[in-house]
VEXMAR-912900 format. One record per residue (C-alpha): x, y, z; residue number from 1; residue in one letter. Coordinates in steps of 0.1 Angstrom, whole numbers, plus 2048, in hexadecimal, padded with zeros to 3 digits. Layout:
# residues N
xx->X yy->Y zz->Z nr->NUM rest->A
...
//
This chain:
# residues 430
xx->79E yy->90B zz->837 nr->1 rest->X
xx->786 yy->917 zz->850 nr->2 rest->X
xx->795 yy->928 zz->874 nr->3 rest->X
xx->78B yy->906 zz->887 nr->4 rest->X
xx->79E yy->8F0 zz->872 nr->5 rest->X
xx->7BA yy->90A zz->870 nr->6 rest->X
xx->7BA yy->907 zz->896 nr->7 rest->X
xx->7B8 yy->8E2 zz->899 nr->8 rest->X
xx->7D4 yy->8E3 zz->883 nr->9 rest->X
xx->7ED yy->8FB zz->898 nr->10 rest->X
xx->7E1 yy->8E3 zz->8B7 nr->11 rest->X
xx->7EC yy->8C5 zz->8A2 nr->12 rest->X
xx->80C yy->8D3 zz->89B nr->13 rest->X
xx->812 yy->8DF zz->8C1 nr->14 rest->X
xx->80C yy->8BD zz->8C6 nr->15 rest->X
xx->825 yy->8AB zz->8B3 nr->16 rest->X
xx->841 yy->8C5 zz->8BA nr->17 rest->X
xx->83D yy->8BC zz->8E1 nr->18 rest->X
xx->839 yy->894 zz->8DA nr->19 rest->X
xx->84F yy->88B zz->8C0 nr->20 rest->X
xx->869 yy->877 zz->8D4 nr->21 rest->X
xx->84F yy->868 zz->8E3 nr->22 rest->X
xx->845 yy->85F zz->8BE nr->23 rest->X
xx->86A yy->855 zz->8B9 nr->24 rest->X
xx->863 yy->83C zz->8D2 nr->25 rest->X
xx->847 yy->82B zz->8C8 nr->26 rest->X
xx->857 yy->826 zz->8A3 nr->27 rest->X
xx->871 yy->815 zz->8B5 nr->28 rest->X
xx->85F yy->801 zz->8CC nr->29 rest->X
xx->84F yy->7F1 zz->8AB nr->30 rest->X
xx->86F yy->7EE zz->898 nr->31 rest->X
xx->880 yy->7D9 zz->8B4 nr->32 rest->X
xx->85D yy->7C5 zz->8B8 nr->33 rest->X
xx->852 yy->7B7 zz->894 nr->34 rest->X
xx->836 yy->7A1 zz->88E nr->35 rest->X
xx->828 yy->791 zz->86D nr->36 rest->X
xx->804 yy->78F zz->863 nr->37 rest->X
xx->7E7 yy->786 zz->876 nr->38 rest->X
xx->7FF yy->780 zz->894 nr->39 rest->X
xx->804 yy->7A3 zz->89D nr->40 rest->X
xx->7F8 yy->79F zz->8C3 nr->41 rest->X
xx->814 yy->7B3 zz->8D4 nr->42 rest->X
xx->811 yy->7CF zz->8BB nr->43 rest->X
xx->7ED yy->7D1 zz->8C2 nr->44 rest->X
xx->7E7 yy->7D2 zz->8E4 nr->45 rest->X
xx->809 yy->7EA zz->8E3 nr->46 rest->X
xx->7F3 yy->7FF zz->8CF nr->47 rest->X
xx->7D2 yy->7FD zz->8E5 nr->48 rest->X
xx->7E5 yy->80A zz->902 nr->49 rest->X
xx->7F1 yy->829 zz->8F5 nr->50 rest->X
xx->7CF yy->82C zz->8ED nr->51 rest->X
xx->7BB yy->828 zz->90A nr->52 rest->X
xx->7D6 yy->83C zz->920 nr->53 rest->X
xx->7CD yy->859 zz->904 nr->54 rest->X
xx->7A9 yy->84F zz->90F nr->55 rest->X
xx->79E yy->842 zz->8EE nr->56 rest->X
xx->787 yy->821 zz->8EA nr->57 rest->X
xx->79C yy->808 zz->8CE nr->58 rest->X
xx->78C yy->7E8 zz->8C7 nr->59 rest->X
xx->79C yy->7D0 zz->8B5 nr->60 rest->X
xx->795 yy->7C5 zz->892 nr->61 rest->X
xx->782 yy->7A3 zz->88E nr->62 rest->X
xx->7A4 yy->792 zz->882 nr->63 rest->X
xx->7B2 yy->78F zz->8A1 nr->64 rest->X
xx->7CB yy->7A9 zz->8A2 nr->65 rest->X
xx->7CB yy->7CB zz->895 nr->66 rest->X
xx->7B3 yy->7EA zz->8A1 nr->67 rest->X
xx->79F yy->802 zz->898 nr->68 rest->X
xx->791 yy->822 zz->8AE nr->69 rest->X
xx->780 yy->845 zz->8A9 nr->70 rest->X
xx->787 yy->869 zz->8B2 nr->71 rest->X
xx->770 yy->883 zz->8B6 nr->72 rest->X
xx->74A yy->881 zz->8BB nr->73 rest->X
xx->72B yy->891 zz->8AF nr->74 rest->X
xx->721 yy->898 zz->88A nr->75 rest->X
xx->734 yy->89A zz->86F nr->76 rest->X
xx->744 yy->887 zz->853 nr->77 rest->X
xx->760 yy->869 zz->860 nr->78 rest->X
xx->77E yy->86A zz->852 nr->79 rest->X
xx->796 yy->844 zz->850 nr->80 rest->X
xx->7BC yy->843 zz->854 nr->81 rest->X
xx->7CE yy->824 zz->84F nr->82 rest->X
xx->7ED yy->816 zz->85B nr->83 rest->X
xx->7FC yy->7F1 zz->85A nr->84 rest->X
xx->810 yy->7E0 zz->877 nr->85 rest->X
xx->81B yy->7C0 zz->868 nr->86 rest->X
xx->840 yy->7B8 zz->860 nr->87 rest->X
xx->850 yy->7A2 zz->849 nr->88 rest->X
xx->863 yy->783 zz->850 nr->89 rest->X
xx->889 yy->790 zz->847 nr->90 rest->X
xx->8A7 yy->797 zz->85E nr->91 rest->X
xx->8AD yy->7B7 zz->869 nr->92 rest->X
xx->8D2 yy->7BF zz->85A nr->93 rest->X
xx->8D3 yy->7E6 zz->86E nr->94 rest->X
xx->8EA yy->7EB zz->88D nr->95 rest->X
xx->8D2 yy->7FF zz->89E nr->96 rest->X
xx->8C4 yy->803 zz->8C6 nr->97 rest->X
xx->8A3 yy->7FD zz->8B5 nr->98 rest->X
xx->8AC yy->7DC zz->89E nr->99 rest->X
xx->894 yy->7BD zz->89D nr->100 rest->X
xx->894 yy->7AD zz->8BE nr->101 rest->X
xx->887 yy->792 zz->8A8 nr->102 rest->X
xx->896 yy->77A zz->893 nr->103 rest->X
xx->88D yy->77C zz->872 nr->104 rest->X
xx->873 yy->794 zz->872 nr->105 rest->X
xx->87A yy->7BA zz->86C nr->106 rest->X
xx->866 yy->7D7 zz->863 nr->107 rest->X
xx->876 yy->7DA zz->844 nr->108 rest->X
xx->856 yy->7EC zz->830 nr->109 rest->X
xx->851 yy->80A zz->847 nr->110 rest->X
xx->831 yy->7FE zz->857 nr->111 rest->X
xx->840 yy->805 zz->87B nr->112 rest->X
xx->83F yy->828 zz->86E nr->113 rest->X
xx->81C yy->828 zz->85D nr->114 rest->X
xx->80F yy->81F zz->87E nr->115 rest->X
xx->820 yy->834 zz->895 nr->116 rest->X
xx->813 yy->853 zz->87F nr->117 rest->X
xx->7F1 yy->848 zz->87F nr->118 rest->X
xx->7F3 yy->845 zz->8A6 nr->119 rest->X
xx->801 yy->866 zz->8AA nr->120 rest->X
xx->7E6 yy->876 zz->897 nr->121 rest->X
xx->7CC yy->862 zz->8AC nr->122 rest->X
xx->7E0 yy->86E zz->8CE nr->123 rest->X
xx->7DE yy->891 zz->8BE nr->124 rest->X
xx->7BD yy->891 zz->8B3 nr->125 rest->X
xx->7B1 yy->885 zz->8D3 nr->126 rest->X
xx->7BE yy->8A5 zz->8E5 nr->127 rest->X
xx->7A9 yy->8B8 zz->8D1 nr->128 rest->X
xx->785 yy->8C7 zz->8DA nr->129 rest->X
xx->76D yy->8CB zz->8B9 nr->130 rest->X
xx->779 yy->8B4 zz->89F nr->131 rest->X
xx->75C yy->8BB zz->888 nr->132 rest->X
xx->757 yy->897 zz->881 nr->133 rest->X
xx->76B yy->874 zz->88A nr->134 rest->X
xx->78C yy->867 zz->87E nr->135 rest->X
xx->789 yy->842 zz->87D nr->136 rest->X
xx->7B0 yy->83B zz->880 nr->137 rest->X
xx->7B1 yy->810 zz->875 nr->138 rest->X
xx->7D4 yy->7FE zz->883 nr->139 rest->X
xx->7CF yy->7E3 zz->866 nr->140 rest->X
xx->7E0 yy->7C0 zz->869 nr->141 rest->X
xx->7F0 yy->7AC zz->84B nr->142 rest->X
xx->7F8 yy->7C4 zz->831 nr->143 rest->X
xx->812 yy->7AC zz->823 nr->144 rest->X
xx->7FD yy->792 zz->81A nr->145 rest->X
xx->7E8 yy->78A zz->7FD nr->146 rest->X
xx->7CF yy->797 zz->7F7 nr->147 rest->X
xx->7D6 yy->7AB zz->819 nr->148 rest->X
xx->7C5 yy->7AF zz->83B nr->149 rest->X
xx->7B2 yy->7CE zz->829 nr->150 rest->X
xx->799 yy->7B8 zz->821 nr->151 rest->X
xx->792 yy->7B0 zz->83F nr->152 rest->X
xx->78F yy->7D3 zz->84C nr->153 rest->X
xx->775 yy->7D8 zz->82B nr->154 rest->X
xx->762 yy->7B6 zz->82F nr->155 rest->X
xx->75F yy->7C0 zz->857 nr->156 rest->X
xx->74B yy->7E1 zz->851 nr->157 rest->X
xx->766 yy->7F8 zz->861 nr->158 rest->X
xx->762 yy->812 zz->848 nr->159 rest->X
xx->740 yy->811 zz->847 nr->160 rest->X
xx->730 yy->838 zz->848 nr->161 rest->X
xx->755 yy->846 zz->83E nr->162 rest->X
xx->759 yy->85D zz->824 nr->163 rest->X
xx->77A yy->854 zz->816 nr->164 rest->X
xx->79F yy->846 zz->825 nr->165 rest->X
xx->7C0 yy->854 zz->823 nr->166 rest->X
xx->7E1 yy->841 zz->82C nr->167 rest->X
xx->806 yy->845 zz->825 nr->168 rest->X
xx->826 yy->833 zz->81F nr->169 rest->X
xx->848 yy->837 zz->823 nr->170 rest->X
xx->85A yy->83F zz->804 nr->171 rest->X
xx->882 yy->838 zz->807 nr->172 rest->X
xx->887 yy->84C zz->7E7 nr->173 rest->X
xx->87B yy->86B zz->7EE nr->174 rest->X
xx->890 yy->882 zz->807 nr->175 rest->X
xx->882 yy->885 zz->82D nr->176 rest->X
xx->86E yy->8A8 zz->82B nr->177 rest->X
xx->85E yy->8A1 zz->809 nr->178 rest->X
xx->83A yy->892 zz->805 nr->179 rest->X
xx->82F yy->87C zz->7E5 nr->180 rest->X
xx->810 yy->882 zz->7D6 nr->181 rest->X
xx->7FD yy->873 zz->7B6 nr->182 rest->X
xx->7D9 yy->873 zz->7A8 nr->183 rest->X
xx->7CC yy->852 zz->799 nr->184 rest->X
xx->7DD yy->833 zz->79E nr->185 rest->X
xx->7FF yy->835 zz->7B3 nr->186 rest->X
xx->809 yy->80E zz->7B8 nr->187 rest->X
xx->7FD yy->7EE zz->7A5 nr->188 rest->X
xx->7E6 yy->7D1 zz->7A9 nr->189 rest->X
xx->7FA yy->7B1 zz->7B1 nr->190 rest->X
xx->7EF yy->790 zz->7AC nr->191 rest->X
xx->805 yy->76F zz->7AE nr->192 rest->X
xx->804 yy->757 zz->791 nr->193 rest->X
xx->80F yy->734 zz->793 nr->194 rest->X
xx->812 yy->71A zz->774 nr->195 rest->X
xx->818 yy->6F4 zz->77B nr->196 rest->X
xx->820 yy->6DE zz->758 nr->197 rest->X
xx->822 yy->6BA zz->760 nr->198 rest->X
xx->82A yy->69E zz->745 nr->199 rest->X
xx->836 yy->67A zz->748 nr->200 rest->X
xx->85A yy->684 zz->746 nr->201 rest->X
xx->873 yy->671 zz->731 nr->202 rest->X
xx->896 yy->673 zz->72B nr->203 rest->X
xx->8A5 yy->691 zz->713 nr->204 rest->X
xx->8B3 yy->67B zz->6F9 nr->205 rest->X
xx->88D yy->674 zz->6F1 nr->206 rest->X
xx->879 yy->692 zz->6F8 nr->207 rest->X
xx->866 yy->68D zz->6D9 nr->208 rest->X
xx->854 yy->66F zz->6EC nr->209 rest->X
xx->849 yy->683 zz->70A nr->210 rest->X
xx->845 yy->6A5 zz->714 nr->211 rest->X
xx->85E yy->6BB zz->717 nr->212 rest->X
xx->854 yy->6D0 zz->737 nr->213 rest->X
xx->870 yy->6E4 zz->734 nr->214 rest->X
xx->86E yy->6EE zz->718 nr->215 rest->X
xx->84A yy->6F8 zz->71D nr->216 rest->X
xx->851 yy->70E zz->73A nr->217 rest->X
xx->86B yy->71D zz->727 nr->218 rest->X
xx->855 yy->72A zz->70B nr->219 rest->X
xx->837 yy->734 zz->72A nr->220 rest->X
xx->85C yy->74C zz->738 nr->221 rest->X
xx->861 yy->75A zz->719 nr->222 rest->X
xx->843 yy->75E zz->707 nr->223 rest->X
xx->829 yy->764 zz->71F nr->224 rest->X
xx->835 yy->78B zz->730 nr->225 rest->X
xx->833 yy->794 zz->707 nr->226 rest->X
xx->810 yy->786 zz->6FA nr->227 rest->X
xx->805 yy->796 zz->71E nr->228 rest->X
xx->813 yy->7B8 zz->710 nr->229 rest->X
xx->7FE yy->7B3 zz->6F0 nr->230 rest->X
xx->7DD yy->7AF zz->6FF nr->231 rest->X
xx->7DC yy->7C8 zz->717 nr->232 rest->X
xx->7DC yy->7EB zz->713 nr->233 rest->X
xx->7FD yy->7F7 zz->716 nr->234 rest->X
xx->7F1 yy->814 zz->72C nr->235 rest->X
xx->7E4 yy->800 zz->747 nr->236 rest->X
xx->806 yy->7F0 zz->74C nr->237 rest->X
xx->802 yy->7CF zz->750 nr->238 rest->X
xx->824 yy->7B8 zz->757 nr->239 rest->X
xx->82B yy->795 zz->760 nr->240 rest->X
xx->849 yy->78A zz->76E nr->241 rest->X
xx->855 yy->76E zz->77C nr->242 rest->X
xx->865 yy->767 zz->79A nr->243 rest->X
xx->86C yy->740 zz->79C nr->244 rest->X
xx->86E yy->721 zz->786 nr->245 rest->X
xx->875 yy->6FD zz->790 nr->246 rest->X
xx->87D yy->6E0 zz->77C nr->247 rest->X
xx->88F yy->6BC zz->77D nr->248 rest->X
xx->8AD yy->6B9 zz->791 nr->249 rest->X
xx->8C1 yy->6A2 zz->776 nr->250 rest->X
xx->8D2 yy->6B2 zz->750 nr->251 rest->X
xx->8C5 yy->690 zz->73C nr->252 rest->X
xx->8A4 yy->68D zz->74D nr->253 rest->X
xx->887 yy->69D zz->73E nr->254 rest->X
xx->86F yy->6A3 zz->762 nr->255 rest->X
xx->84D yy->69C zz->766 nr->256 rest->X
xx->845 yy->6BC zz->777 nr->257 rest->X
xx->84F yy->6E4 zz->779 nr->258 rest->X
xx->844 yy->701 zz->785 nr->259 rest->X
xx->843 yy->727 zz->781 nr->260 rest->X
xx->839 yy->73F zz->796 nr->261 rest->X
xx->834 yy->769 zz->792 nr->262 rest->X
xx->825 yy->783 zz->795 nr->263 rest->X
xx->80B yy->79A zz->781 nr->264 rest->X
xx->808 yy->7BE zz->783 nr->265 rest->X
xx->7F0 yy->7D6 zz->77A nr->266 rest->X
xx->7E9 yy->7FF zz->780 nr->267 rest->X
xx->7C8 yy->7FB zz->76D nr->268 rest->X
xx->7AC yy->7EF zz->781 nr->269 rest->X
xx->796 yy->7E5 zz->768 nr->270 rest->X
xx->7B2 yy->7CF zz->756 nr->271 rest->X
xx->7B7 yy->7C0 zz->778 nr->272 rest->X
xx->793 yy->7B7 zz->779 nr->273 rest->X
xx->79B yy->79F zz->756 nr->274 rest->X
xx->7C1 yy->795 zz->763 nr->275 rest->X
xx->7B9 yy->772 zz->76F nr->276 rest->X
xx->7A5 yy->769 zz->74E nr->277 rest->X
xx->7BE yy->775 zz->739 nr->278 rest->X
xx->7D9 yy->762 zz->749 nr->279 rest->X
xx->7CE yy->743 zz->74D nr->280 rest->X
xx->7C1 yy->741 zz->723 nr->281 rest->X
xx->7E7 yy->751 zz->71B nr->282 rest->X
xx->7F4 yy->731 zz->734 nr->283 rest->X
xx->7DE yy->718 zz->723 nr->284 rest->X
xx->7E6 yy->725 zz->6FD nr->285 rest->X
xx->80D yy->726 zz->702 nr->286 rest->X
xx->80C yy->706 zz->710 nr->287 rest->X
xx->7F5 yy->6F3 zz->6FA nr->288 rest->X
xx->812 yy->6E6 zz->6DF nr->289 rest->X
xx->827 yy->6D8 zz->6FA nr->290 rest->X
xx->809 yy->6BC zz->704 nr->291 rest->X
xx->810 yy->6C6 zz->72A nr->292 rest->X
xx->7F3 yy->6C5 zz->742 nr->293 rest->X
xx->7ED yy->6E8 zz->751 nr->294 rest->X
xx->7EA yy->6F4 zz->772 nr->295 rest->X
xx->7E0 yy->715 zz->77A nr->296 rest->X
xx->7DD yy->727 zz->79F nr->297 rest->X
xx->7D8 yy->74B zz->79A nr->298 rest->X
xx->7D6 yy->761 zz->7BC nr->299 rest->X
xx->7C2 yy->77D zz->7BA nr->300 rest->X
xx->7D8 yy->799 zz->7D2 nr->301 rest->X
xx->7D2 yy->7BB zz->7D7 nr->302 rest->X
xx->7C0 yy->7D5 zz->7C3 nr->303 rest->X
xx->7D5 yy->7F7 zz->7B3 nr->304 rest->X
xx->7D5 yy->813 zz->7CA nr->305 rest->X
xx->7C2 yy->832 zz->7B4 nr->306 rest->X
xx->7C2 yy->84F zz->7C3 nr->307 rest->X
xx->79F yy->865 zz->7C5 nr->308 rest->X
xx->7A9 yy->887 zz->7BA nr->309 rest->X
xx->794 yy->899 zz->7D4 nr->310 rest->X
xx->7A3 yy->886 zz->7EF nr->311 rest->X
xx->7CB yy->88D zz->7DD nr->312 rest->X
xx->7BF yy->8B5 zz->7E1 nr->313 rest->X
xx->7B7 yy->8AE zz->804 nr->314 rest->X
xx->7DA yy->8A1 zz->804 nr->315 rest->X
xx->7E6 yy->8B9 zz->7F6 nr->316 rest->X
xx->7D9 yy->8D6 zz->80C nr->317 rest->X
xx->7E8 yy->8C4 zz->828 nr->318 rest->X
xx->807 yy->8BE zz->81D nr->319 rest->X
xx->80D yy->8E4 zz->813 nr->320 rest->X
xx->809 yy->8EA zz->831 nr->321 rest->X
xx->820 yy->8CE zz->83F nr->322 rest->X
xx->83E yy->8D3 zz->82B nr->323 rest->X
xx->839 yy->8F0 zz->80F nr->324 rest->X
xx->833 yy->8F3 zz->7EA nr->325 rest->X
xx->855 yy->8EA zz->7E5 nr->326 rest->X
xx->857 yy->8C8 zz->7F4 nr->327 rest->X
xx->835 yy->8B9 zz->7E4 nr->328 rest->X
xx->83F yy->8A5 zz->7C5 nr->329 rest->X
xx->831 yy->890 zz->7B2 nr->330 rest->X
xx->836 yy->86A zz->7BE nr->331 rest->X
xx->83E yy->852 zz->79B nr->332 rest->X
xx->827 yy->833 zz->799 nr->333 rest->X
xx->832 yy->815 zz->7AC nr->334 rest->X
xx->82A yy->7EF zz->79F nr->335 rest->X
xx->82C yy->7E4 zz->7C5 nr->336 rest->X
xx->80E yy->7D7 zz->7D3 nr->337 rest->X
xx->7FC yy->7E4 zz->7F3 nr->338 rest->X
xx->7DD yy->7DA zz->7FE nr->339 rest->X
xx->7CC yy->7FC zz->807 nr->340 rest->X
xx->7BC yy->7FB zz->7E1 nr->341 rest->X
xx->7A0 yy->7E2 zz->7F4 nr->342 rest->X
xx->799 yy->804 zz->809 nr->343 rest->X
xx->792 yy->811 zz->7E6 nr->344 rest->X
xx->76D yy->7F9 zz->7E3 nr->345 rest->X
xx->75E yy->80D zz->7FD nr->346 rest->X
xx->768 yy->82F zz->7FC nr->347 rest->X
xx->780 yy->84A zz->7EE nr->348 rest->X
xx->7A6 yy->844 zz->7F6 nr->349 rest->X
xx->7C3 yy->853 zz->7F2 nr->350 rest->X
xx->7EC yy->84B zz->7FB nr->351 rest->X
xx->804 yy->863 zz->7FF nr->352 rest->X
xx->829 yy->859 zz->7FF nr->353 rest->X
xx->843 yy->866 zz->818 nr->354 rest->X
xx->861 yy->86A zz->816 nr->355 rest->X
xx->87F yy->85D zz->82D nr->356 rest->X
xx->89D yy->85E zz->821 nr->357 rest->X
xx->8B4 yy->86D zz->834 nr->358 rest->X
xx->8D5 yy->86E zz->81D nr->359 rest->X
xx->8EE yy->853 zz->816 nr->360 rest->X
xx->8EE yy->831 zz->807 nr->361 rest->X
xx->8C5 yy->82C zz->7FB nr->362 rest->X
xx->8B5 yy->811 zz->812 nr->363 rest->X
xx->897 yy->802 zz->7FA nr->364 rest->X
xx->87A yy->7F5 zz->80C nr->365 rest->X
xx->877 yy->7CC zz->812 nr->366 rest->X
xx->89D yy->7C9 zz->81D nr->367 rest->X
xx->8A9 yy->7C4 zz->83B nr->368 rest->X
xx->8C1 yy->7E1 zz->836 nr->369 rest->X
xx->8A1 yy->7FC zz->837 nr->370 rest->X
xx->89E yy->818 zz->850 nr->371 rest->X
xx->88E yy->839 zz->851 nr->372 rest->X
xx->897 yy->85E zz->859 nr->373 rest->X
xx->884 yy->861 zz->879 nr->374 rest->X
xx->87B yy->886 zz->86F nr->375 rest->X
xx->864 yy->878 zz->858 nr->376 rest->X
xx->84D yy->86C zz->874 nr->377 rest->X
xx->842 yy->88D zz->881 nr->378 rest->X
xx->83A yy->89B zz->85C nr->379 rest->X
xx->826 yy->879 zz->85A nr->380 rest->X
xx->80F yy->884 zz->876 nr->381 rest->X
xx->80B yy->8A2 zz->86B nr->382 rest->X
xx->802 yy->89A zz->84A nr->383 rest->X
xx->7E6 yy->880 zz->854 nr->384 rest->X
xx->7D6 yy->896 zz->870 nr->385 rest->X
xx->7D7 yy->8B6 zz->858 nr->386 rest->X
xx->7C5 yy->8A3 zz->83E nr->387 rest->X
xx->7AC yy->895 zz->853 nr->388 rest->X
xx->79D yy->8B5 zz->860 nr->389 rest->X
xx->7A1 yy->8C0 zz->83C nr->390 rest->X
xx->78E yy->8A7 zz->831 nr->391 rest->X
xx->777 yy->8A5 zz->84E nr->392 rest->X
xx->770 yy->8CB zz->83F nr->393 rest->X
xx->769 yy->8BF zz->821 nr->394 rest->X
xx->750 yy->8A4 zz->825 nr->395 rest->X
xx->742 yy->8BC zz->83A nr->396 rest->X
xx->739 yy->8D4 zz->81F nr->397 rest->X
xx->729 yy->8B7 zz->80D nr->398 rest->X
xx->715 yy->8AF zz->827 nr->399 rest->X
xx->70D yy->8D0 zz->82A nr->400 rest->X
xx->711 yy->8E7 zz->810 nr->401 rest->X
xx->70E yy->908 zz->821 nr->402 rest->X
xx->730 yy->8FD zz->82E nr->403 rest->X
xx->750 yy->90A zz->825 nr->404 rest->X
xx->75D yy->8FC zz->805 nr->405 rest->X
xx->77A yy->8E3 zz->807 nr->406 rest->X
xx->79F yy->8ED zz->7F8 nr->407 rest->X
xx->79D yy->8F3 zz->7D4 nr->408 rest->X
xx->7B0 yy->8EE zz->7B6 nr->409 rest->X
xx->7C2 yy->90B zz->7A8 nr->410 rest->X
xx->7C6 yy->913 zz->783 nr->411 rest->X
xx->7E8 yy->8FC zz->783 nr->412 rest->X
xx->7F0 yy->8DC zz->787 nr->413 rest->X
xx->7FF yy->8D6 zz->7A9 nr->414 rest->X
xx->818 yy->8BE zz->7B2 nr->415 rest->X
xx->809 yy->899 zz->7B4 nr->416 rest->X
xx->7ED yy->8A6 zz->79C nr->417 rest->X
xx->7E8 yy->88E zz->780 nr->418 rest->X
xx->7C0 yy->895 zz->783 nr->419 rest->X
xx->7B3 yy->8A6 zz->760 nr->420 rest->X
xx->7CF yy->8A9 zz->74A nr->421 rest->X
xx->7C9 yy->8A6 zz->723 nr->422 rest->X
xx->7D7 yy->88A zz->714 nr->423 rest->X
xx->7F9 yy->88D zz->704 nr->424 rest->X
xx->7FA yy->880 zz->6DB nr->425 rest->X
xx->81C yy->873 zz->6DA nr->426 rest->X
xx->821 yy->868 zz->6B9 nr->427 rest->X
xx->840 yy->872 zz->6B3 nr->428 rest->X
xx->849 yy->855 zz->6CB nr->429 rest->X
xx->851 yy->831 zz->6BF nr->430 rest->X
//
């Protein structure tokens, strides 16, 4: 770490230790003021405000809602941060000042949180005299969806000319003070499968004369998730699992039409790449001896999240600084889906995880139950705005070599670090 970057990085700090109520505030301002995808109007020109009174320029993303604006000026590298402002459409449960003033619709993900850290570091940034480069900070609508409003920001050109993108997200799990951290892929592809059999129906004291649809969904259940297992390698950890079936509505009728629907998930981008193939010929085989006619709509979602281990160590270097040796640990693989892989198809990415639980009963993420320790938000800023100019530092040594080097690895394996290690023969394993 150069002297300029070790100063930016005291200012940041002075910074957040003088404006963290007002941070506080803002978190709760979203919370009590949800919005789903692509209608995220209030939350956006909530955002631009805050911007402009910090003298900034936001412009919104073509989609409507969302923003996306630039600190610093000059040469250098730019450097993306991401944070999502949708909600989801459940009921706040939480007796809190700062509940959903909305029916229905709560911040029950931690996005209101994402996005208030990635506005702090912008407000911090922008305080700031010799960023060497630009921070692209990117308020991005419609995470929740499929295949998320990510691609939208990558099909737009908004990272165009950046050298790679870091983001975070709230990890309920992991104790307020600690940061998660993990090279390669970190959460799973999702993609949404839906089977329709239909048959002329019949009655179930005959079903040799027709075709027997439940039966036939039956076997797709139970056979399915297993020949999956078999054709895939087991280390990219491919599942299927289903999540709804619907059939008849009388006990002697055989129906003339079900359904199932699930989903499919993959850490392994390159068996994502074959997922839909594969499915669809395991649909059609499984279901060939019943007679059924097959239907199958296959939604391609979002891509894994795999980690660059250059951009982890710039992570890393941040978060040493943040929160200590001692509270970087290594964040387990998730099969949740988030769409900040798309990021991924342009440049370097990274996600660290933090953490916000405060003690007490654990409140799991996509319930209405969920809250954060506030703490957290603070560490959050820090984090992001520390890894910027660390990275900012780095692609500037790139660009020009005569530069000072960025952080390196040590002879260990750090926290997070899953980058390099030899595989392990297990064979004494069944």
């Amino acid at each position: 770490m150069t002297p300029v970057v070790e100063k930016l990085g005291a200012a940041v700090e002075d910074w957040v230790q003088a404006h963290t109520a007002q941070l506080v505030a803002v978190r709760r301002h979203l919370h009590a003021h949800p919005e789903l995808a692509y209608a995220e109007f209030e939350t956006t020109a909530y955002l631009e405000q805050r911007l402009r009174e910090a003298g900034l320029s936001p412009r919104r993303l073509p989609t409507g809602t969302g923003l996306v604006v630039e600190v610093g000026e000059g040469p250098g590298p730019t450097v993306v941060l991401r944070g999502d402002i949708d909600a989801l459409p459940l009921a706040d449960l939480k007796d809190v000042p700062y509940a959903s003033t909305r029916q229905g619709l709560c911040h029950a993900c931690g996005h209101d949180v994402h996005t208030t850290v990635v506005l702090g570091v912008a407000l911090a940034l922008a305080t700031l005299d010799g960023l060497p480069g630009r921070v692209r900070c990117i308020f991005q609508p419609a995470e929740e969806t499929l295949p998320g409003g990510a691609t939208e920001v990558v099909s737009a050109g908004v990272l165009d000319g950046a050298s790679r993108a870091f983001a975070l997200h709230c990890d309920p799990s992991v104790p307020v003070g600690r940061i998660g951290l993990r090279t390669g892929a970190i959460t799973a592809a999702c993609d949404r499968l839906d089977v329709t059999l239909t048959g002329p129906g019949g009655h179930t004291a005959r079903p040799h004369l027709t075709v027997d649809l439940v039966d036939a969904l039956g076997r797709l259940i139970t056979e399915l998730p297993g020949l999956l297992s078999r054709q895939v390698d087991p280390r990219a950890g491919m599942s299927l699992v289903w999540g709804s079936v619907d059939a008849g509505v009388a006990a002697n009728a055989i129906p003339q039409r079900g359904t199932l629907r699930g989903t499919v998930r993959v850490l392994d981008r390159d068996a994502w790449q074959g997922a839909e193939e594969l499915l669809r010929s395991l649909v059609a085989k499984v279901a060939a001896p019943s007679g059924a006619a097959v239907e199958v709509d296959y939604v391609r979602g979002v891509p894994p999240v795999v980690n660059d281990p250059r951009s982890v160590a710039l992570l890393r270097a941040a978060a040493l600084e943040t929160v200590g040796g001692d509270e970087v640990v290594l964040s387990p693989q998730s099969m949740g889906g988030e769409d900040f892989g798309w990021f991924a198809e342009r440049l370097p990415i990274a996600l660290a995880r933090l953490g916000t639980h405060g003690g007490g009963a654990p409140l799991d993420l996509h319930r209405g139950t969920f809250d954060v320790d506030e703490r957290a938000i603070p560490l959050g800023v820090l984090l992001l705005a520390r890894t910027a100019l660390h990275a900012l530092e780095a692609d500037a040594a790139v660009l020009h070599p005569q530069a000072a080097p960025p952080p390196g690895r040590t002879g260990r394996h750090e926290a997070g670090d899953t980058a390099g290690r030899p595989p392990v023969e297990e064979t004494h394993r069944g």
